[in-house]
Each structure stands twice: as structure tokens, then as C-alpha cells.
C-alpha positions in Angstrom: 8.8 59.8 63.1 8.8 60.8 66.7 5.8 63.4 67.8 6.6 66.3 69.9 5.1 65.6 73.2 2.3 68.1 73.1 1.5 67.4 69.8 0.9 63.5 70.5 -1.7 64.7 73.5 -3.8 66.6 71.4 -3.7 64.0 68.6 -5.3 61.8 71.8 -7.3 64.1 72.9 -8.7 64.9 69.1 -9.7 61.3 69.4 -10.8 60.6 72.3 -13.4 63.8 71.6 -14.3 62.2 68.3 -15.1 58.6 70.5 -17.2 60.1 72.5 -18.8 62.4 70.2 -19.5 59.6 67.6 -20.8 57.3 70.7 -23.0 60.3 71.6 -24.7 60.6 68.2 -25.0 56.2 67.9 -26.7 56.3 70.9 -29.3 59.2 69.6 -29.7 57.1 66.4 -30.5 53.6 68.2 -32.8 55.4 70.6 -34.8 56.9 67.5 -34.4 53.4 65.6 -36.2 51.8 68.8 -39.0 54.2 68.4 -39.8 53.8 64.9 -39.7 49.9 66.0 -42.1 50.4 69.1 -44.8 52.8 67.0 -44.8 50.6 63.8 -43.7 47.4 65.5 -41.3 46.8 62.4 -38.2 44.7 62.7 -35.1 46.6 61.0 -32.0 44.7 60.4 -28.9 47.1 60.4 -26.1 45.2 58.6 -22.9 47.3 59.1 
């Protein structure tokens, strides 16, 4: 099924914005992950 041209760039850019925004909140959550491990100096082991 071919895509109308306009359509396929916003389907790219609805994912490119989701990338970044996802990026965005993995870095908040490894930031906050490495404080809990600096103040209680507790190794956590995210399996994924």
C-alpha cells in the first residue's frame, strides 16, 4: 500500500518525536536511578 507523500513525512516525524521524547524521559530515569545508587550506595540490576 503506497502512502501519500505527506502522509509518510508525518508518520516520520510522529516517530522521530516519539525517539526523542522516549530518549528524553530514559535519560531522566537513569539520572534519578544513579542518585538513589550514590545516596544509598545500592547496586540495582535493571534486566530489560
Amino acid at each position: 500500500m503506497e502512502l501519500e507523500p505527506h502522509l509518510k513525512n508525518n508518520l516520520n516525524c510522529n516517530i522521530r518525536y516519539q525517539i526523542e521524547s522516549f530518549s528524553k524521559i530514559s535519560k531522566k530515569i537513569s539520572s534519578k536511578i544513579k542518585g538513589l545508587m550514590n545516596k544509598k550506595r545500592v547496586n540495582l540490576i535493571i534486566s530489560l
